[in-house]
Steps between C-alpha positions, in 0.01 A plus 500: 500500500580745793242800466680873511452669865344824484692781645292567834590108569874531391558773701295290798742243457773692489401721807440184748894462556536860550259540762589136651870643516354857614285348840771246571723839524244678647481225792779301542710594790862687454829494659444816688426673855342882469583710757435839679610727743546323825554631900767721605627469883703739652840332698543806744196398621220196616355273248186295649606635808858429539810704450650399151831579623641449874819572599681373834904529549499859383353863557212604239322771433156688350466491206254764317392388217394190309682241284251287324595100362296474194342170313264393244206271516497257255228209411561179669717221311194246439302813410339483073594788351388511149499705179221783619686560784872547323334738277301694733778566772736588211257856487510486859773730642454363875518184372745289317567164329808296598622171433388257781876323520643861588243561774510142588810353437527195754190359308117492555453296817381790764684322798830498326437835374413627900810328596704695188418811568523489879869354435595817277355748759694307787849493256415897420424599834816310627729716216292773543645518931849382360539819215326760808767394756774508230398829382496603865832335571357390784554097634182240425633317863433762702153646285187326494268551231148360460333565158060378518272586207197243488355421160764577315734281293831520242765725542451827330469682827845426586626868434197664697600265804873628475374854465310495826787318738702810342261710593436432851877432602664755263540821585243769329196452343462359201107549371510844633125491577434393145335141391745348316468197328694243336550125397842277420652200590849542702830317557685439792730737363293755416376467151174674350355178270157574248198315612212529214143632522627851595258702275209362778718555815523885379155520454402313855792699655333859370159380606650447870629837509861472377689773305858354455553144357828326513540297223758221388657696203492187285106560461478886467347477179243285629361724757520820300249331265242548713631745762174643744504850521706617797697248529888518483733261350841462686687198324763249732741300465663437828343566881749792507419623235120533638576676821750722330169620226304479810735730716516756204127515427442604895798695543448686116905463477680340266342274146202308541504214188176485304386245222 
C-alpha cells in the first residue's frame, strides 16, 4: 500500500522540475548578441592616422566641421549569452539585446564573419563613390576616390562616406562647423536604406559630440525611443535628400524634415 506524502514532500516533489527547468533557463546559452554603443570616426578627417577620404582627379576643399560614421559593438558570435544577461541589458538603456542572426548573419565562424563584413564595407564604400559622383554629376573616369576606415566592417556607413566626397568636392559647406552625425546604407543610385541598432549609434554619436543625426526614415521611431538630449533627428531617404536638410540647417532657409 503506497503511504500518503505529506505536503512539505509533495510540494518538494513538485518543486524539483521547476527549479531543474528554472537553472537550465537560467544557464543555458541563447540565440542572442548584446550590444552597446560602439566608435564613431569622422570621414573629413584621419582615422589611425590616415585620411578616411582622399581625393585625386578633382579640386577639394576645407571642410569645417565633422561628419561622424557611427556603429555598435556587439558580443562576438561564439560568445554565451544567457538568461541573466537578456534580462539585465533589457533595464540597460546603453545596452541592448538583439538576435545574434541579425548581427551575424553569414553565421558564427569569426573568419567568415571578418571576411562578411569587410565585403559589405568594400560593396558600400564602392556605391557610396558611385551615388557622390552622380550626385555631383561629375565622371568616375576622370575622379579618383579612396575610401580607408580600419576596424570597421558592414555597410551602414555607406551614406556618411557619400556625405563627405560631397562635402569636399561640392561647393559650400555642409556641417557648417557643427558635428553631425549619421548612419545608412546607400545605393549606387542614391538611396537612403535602414540599418538597425540606431537607438546606440545616437547615444555613441551624442557622447562624441554630435548635435544633428541623419537618420534612414524607415527607423525614426527607433531612435526617438531613446533620443540623448541634444541631439537632433533629421530623417533620409535619398543622398539628396541629406545634403538638401543639411544645406537648410546651415543656411536657416528653407524646411528642415524632422522625425
Amino acid at each position: 500500500m503506497l503511504s500518503r506524502l505529506t505536503r512539505p514532500q509533495f510540494l518538494a516533489v513538485c518543486g524539483l522540475p521547476v527549479v531543474a527547468l528554472l537553472a537550465t533557463a537560467l544557464f543555458a546559452p541563447l540565440p542572442f548578441s548584446v550590444a552597446q554603443p560602439g566608435l564613431t570616426a569622422d570621414v573629413l578627417g584621419e582615422n589611425q592616422g590616415a585620411e578616411v577620404i582622399t581625393i585625386s582627379g578633382a579640386p577639394t576643399h576645407e571642410t569645417s566641421g565633422q561628419l561622424r560614421m557611427t556603429t555598435i559593438e556587439a558580443t562576438g558570435p561564439d560568445a554565451s549569452i544567457h538568461l541573466g544577461d537578456v534580462l539585465g541589458s533589457w533595464f540597460d538603456t546603453d545596452r541592448a539585446v538583439m538576435p545574434r542572426d541579425a548581427v551575424y548573419p553569414s553565421g558564427d565562424d569569426v573568419g567568415e564573419i571578418e571576411q562578411y563584413n569587410q565585403e559589405q564595407m568594400k560593396e558600400s564604400q564602392d556605391s557610396a563613390t558611385a551615388a557622390a559622383l552622380r550626385y555631383l554629376r561629375m565622371d568616375q573616369d576622370d575622379v579618383d576616390v579612396e575610401l580607408r576606415l580600419e576596424d570597421v566592417g558592414g555597410p551602414s556607413a555607406g551614406l556618411l562616406f557619400s556625405l563627405g566626397i560631397v562635402d569636399k568636392l561640392g561647393a559650400g559647406d555642409l556641417t557648417g562647423g557643427k558635428v553631425v552625425a549619421g548612419t545608412g546604407t546607400i545605393t549606387d543610385d542614391g538611396k537612403v536604406g535602414a540599418v538597425g541598432g540606431v537607438p546606440l549609434k545616437t547615444q555613441a554619436a551624442r557622447r562624441d559630440g554630435a548635435t544633428v543625426f541623419l537618420v534612414p526614415k524607415a527607423e525614426c521611431s527607433d531612435a526617438q525611443a531613446e533620443l540623448p538630449k541634444g541631439l537632433r533627428l533629421i530623417p533620409v531617404t535619398t543622398l539628396k535628400g541629406a545634403v538638401d536638410s543639411l544645406k537648410a540647417l546651415e543656411s536657416g532657409k528653407g524646411d528642415v524634415p524632422a522625425c
